[in-house]
TORPA-4810 file (N, C-alpha, C, O; in nm, 3 decimals):
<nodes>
NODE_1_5.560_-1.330_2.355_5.471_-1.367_2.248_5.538_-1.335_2.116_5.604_-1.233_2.101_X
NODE_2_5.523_-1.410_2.038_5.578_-1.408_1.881_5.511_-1.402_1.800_5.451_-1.506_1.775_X
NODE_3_5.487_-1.309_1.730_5.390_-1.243_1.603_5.486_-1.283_1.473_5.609_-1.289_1.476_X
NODE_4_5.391_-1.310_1.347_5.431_-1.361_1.229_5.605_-1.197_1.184_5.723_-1.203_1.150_X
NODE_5_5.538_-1.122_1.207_5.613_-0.965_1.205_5.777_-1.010_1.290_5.888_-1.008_1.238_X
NODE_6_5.738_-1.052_1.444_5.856_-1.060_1.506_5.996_-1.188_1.493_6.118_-1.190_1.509_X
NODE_7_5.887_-1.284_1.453_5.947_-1.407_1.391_6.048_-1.381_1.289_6.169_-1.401_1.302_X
NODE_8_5.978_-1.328_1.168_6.075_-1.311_1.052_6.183_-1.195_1.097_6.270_-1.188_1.009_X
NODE_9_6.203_-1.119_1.183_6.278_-1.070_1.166_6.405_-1.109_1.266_6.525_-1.089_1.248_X
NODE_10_6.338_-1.170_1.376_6.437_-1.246_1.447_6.518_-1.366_1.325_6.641_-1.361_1.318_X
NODE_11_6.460_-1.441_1.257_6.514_-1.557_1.150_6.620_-1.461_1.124_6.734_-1.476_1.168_X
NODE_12_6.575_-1.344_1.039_6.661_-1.295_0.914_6.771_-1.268_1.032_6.862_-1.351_1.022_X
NODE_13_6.787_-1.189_1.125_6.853_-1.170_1.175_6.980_-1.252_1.247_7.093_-1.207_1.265_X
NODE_14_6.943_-1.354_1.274_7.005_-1.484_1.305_7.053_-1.578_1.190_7.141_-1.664_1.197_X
NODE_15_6.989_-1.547_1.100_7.031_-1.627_0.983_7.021_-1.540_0.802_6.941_-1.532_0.708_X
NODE_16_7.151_-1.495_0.838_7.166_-1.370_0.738_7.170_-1.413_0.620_7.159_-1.333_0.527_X
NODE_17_7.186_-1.537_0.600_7.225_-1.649_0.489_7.042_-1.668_0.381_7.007_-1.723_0.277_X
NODE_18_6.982_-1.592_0.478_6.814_-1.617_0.451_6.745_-1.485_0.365_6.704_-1.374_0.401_X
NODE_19_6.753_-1.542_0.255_6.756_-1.360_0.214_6.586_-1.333_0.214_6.538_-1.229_0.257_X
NODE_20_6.512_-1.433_0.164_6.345_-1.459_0.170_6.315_-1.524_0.301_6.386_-1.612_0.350_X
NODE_21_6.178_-1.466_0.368_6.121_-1.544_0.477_5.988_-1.515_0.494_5.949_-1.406_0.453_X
NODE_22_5.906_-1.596_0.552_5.777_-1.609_0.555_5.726_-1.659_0.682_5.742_-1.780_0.666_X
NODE_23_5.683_-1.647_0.778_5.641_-1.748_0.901_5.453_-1.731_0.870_5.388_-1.628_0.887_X
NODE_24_5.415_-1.829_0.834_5.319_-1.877_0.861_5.181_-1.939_0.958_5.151_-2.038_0.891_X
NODE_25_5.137_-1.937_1.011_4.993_-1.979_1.090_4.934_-2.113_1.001_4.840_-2.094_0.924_X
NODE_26_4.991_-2.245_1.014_4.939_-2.314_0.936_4.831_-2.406_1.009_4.786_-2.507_0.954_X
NODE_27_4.791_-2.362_1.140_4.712_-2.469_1.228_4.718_-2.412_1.370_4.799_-2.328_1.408_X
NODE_28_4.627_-2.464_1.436_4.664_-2.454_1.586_4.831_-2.470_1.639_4.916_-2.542_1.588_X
NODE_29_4.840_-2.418_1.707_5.001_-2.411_1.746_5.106_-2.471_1.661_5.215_-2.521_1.690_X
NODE_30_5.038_-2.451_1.538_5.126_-2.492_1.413_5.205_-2.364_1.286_5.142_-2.268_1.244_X
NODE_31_5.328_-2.391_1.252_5.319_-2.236_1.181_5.453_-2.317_1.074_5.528_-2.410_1.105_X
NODE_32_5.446_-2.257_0.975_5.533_-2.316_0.873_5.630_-2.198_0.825_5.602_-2.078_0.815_X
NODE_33_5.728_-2.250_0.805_5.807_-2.083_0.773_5.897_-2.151_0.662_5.971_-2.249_0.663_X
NODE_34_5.847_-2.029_0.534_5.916_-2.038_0.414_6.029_-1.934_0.406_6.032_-1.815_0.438_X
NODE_35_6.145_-2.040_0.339_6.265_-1.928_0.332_6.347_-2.000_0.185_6.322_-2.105_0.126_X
NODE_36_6.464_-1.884_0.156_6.504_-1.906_0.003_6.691_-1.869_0.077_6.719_-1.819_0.186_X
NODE_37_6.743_-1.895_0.017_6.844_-1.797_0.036_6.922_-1.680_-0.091_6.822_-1.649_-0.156_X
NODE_38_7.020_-1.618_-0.144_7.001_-1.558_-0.230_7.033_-1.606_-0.386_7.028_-1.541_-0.491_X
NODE_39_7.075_-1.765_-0.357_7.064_-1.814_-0.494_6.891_-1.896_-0.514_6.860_-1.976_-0.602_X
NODE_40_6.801_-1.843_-0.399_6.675_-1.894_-0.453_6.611_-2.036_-0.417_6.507_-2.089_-0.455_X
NODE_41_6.729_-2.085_-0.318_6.721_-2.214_-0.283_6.723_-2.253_-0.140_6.805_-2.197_-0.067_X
NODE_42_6.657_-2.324_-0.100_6.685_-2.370_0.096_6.759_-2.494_0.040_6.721_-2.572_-0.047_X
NODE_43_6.867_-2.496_0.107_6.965_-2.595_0.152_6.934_-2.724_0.251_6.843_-2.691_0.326_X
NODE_44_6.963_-2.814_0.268_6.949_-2.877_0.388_6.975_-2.855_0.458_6.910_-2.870_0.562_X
NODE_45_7.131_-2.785_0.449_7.185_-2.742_0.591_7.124_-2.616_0.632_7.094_-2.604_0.751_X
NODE_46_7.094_-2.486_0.521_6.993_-2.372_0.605_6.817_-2.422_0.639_6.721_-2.349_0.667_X
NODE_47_6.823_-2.558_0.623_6.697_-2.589_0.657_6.710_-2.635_0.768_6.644_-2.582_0.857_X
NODE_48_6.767_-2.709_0.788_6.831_-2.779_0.948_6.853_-2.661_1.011_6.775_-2.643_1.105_X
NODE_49_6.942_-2.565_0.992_6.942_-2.442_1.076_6.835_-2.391_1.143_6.819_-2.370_1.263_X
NODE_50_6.736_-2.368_1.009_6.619_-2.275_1.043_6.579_-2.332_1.157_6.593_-2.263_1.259_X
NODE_51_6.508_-2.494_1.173_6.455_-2.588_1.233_6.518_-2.558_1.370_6.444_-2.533_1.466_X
NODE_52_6.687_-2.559_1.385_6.699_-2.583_1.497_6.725_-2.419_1.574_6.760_-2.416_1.692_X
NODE_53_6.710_-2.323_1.518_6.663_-2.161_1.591_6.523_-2.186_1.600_6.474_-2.182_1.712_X
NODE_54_6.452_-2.210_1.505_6.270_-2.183_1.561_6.317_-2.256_1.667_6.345_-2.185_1.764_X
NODE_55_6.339_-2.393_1.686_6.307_-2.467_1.830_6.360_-2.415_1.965_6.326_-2.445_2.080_X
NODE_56_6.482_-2.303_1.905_6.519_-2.245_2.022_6.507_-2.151_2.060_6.538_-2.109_2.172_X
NODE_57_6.459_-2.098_1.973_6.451_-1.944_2.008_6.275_-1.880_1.913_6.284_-1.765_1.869_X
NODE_58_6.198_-1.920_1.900_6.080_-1.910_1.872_5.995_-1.940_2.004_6.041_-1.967_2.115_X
NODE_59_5.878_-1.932_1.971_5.777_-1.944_2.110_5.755_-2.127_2.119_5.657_-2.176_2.062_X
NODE_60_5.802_-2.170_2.155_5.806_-2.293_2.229_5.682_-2.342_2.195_5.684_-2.424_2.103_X
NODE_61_5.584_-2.317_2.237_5.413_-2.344_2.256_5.425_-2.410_2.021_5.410_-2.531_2.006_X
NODE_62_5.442_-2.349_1.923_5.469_-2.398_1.806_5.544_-2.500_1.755_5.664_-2.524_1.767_X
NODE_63_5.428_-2.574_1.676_5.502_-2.668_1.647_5.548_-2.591_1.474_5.478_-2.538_1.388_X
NODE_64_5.711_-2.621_1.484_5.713_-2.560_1.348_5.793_-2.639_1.226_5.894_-2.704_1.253_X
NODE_65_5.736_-2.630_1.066_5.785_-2.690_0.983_5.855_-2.612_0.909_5.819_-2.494_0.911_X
NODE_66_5.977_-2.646_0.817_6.024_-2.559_0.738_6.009_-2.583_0.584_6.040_-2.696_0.545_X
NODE_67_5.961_-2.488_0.487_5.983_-2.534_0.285_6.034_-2.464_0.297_6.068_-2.391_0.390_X
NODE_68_6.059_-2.481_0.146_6.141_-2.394_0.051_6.009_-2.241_0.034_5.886_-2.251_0.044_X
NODE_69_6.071_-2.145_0.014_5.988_-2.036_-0.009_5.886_-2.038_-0.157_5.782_-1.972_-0.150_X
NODE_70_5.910_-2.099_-0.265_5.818_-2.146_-0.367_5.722_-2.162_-0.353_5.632_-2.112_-0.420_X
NODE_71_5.703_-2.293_-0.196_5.594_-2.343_-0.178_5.473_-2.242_-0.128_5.362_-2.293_-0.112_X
NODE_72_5.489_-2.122_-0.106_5.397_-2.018_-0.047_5.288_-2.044_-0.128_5.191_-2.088_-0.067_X
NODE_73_5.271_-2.026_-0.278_5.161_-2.055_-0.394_5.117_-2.131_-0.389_4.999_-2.126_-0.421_X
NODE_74_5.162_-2.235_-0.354_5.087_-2.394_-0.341_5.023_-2.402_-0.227_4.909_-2.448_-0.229_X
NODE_75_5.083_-2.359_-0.098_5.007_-2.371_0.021_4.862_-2.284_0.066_4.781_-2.287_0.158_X
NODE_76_4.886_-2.205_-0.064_4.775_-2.057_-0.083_4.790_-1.994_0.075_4.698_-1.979_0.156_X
NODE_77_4.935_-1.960_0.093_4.962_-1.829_0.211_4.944_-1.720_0.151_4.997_-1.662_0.057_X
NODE_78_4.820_-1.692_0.258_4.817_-1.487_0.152_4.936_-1.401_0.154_5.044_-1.422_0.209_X
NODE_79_4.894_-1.292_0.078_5.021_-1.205_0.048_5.058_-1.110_0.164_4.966_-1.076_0.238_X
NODE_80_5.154_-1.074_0.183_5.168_-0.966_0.287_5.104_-0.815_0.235_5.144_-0.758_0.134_X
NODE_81_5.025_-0.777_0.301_5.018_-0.629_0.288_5.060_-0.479_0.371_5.048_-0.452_0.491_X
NODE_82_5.089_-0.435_0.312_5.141_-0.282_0.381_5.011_-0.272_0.470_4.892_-0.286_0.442_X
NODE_83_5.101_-0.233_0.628_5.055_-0.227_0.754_5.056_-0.093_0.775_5.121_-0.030_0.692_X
NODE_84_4.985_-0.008_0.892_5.038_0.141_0.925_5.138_0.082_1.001_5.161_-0.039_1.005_X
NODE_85_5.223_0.208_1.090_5.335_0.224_1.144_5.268_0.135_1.308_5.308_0.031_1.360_X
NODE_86_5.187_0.205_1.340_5.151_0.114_1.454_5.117_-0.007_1.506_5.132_-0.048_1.622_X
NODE_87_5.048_-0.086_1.364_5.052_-0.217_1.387_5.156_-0.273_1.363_5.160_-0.392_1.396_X
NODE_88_5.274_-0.218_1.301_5.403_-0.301_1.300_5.471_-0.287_1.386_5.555_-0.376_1.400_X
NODE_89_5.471_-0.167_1.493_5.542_-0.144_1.607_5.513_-0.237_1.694_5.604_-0.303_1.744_X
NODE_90_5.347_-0.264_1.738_5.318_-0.358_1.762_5.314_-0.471_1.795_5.300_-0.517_1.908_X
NODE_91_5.328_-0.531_1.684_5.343_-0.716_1.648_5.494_-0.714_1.666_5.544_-0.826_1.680_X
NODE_92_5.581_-0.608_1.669_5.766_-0.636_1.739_5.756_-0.618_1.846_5.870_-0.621_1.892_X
NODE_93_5.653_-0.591_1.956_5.696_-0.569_2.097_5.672_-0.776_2.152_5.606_-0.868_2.105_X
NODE_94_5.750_-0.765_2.246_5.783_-0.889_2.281_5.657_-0.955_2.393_5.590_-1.058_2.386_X
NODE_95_5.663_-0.858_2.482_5.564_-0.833_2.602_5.387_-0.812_2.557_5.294_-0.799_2.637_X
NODE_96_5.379_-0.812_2.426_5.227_-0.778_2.375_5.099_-0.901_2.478_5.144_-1.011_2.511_X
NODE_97_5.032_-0.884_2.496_4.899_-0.963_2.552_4.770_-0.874_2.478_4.763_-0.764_2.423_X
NODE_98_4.677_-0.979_2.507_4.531_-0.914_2.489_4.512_-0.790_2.480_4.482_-0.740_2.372_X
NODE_99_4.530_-0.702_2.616_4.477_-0.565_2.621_4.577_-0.524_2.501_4.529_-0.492_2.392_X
NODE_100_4.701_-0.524_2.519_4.786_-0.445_2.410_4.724_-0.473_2.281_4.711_-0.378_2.204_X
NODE_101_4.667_-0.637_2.231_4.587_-0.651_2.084_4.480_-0.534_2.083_4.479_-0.439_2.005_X
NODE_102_4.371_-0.566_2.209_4.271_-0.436_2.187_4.306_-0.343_2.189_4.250_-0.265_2.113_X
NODE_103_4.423_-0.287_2.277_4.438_-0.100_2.271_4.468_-0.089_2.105_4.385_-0.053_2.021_X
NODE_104_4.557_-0.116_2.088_4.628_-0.049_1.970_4.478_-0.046_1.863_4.444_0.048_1.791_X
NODE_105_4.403_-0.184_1.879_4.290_-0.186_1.714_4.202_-0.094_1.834_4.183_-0.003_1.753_X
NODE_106_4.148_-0.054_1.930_4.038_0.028_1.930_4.072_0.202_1.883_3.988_0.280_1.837_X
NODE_107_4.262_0.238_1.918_4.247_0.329_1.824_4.234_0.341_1.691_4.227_0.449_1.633_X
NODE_108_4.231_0.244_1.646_4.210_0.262_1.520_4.026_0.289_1.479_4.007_0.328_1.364_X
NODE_109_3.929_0.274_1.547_3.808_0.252_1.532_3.756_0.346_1.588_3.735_0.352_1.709_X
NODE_110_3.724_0.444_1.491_3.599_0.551_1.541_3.499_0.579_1.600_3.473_0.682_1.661_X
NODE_111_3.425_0.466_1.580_3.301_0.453_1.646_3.298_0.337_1.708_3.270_0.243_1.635_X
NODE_112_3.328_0.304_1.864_3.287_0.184_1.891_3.457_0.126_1.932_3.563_0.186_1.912_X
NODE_113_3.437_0.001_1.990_3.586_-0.078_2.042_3.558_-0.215_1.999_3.466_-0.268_1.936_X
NODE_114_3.682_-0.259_2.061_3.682_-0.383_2.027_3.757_-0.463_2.196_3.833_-0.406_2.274_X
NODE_115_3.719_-0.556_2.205_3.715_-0.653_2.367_3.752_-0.807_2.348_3.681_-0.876_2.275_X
NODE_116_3.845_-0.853_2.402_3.861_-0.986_2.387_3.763_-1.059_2.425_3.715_-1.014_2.529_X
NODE_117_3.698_-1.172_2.378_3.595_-1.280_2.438_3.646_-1.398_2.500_3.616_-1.440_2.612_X
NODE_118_3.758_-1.467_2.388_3.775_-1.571_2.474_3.892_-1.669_2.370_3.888_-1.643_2.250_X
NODE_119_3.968_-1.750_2.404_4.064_-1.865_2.366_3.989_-1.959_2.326_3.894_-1.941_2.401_X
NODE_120_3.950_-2.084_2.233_3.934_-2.201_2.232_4.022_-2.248_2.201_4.098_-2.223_2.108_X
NODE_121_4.023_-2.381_2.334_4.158_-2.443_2.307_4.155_-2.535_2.237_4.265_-2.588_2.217_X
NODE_122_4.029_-2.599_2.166_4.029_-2.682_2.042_4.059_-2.615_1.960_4.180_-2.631_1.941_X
NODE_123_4.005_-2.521_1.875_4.057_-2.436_1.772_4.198_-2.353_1.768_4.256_-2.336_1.661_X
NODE_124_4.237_-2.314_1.862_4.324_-2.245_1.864_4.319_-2.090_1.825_4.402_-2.000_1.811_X
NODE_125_4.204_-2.102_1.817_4.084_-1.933_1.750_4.117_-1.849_1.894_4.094_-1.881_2.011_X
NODE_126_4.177_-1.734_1.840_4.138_-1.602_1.952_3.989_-1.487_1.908_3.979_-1.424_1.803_X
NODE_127_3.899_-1.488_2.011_3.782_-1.429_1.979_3.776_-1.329_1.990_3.876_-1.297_2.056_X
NODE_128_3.709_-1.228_1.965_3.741_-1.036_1.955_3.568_-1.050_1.938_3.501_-1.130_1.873_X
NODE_129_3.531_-0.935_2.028_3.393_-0.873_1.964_3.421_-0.756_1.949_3.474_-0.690_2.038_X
NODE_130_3.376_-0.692_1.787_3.379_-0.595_1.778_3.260_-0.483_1.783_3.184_-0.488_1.687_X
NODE_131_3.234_-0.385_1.881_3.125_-0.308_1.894_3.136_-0.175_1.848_3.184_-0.080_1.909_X
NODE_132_3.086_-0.177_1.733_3.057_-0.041_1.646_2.907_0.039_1.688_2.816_-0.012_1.754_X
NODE_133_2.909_0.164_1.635_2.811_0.266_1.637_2.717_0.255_1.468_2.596_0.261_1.445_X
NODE_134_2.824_0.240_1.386_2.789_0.264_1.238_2.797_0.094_1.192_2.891_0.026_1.234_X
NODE_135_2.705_0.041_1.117_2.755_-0.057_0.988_2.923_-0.088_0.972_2.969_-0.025_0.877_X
NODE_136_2.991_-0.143_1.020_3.117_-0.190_0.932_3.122_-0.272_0.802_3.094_-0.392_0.792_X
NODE_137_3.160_-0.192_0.704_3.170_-0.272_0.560_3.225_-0.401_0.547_3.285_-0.427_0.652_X
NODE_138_3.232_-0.486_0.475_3.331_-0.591_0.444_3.471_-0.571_0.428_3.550_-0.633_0.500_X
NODE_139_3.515_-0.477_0.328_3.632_-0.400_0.320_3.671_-0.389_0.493_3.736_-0.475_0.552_X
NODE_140_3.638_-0.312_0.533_3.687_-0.275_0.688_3.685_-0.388_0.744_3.780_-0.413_0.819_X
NODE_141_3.580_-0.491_0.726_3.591_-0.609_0.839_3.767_-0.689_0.768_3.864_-0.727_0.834_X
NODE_142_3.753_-0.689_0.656_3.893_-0.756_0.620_4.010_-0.676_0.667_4.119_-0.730_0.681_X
NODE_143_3.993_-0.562_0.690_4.128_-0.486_0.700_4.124_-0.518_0.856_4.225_-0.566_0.908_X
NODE_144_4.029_-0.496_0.921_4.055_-0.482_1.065_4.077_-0.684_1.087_4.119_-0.689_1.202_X
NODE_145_4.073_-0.785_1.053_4.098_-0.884_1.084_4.253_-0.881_1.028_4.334_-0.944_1.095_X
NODE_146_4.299_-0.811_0.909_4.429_-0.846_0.882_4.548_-0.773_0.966_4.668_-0.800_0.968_X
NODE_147_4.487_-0.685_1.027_4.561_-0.571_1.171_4.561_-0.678_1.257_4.674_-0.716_1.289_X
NODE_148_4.458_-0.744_1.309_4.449_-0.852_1.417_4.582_-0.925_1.398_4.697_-0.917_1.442_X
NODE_149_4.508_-1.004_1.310_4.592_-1.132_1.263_4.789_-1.111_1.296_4.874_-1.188_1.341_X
NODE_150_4.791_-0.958_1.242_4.930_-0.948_1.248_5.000_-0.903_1.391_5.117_-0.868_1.409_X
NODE_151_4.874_-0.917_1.503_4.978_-0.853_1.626_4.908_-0.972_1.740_4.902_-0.953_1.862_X
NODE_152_4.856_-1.105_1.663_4.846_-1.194_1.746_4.937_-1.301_1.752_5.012_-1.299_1.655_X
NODE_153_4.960_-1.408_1.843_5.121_-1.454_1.808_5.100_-1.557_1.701_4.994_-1.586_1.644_X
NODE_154_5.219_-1.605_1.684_5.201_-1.722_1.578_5.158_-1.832_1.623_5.168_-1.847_1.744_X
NODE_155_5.102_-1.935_1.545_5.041_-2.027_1.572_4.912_-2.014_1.689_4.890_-2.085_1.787_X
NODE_156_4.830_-1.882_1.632_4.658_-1.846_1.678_4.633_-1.800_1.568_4.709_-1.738_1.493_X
NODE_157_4.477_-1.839_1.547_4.451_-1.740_1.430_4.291_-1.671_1.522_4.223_-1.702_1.620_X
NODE_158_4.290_-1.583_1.434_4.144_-1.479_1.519_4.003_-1.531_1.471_3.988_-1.630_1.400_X
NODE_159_3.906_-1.455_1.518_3.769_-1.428_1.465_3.700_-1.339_1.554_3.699_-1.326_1.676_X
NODE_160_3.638_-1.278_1.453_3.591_-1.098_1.483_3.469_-1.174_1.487_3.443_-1.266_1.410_X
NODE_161_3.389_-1.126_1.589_3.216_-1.105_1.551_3.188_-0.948_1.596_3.227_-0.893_1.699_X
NODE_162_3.107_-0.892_1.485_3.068_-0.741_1.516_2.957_-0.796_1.548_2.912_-0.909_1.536_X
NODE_163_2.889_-0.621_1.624_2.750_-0.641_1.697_2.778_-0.457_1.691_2.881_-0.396_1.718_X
NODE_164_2.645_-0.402_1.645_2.629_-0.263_1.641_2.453_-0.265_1.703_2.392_-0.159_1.717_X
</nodes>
């Protein structure tokens, strides 16, 4: 499984020439990955590159497009935010599934867990119920969907329903 986390660092790694990178969730088994190199520019030829490593070495199941890294603002891709240590350990393990999404977020949750529900394969939505003891704020519901988001693979996106 390939998380937005494991993606970019496989790219950079393979393509050292890439000094900016971004992998994206732009759709159901769709994911767009923005990159620059260090004069600020994607090339044709590091664009052709990129294109032909995602196809080979990315998760197969994605269909993937490549921009220039600029385009992030225009496409309104949110910003990355500082993760703890565990959800980034995380979203780099290769072998991750379901239970591994729930273990890691129910330690994080004090009161209450969290349980996979279910795949739709129209949407491409992975479902989570989350069962708390206390009220979860908005604040927390965003933080705990942006933990999700980052240790599910690319090209899925989530949705939390709480129930206390």
């Amino acid at each position: 499984m390939g998380t937005r986390l494991l993606s970019e660092y496989l790219i950079k790694k393979h393509n050292p020439q890439l000094r900016y990178v971004r992998a994206y969730t732009s759709g159901k088994n769709m994911a767009t990955l923005y990159a620059w190199n260090d004069d600020l520019k994607l090339s044709e030829q590091d664009s052709a590159t990129l294109k032909r490593f995602a196809s080979g070495y990315l998760p197969s199941y994605v269909c993937y497009q490549v921009k220039e890294y600029s385009k992030i603002q225009e496409d309104r891709v949110p910003q990355v935010y500082d993760l703890p240590e565990s959800i980034v350990k995380t979203a780099m393990t290769r072998d991750l599934d379901q239970y591994g999404i729930v273990a890691i977020i129910n330690t994080m949750l004090a009161s209450g867990g969290m349980a996979f529900s279910r795949y739709d394969f129209n949407t491409g939505y992975l479902h989570f119920n989350v069962h708390t003891m206390t009220i979860v704020t908005e604040i927390e519901k965003e933080i705990i969907r942006r933990y999700v988001s980052e240790i599910i693979p690319l090209g899925y996106r989530c949705e939390l329903n709480y129930f206390n």
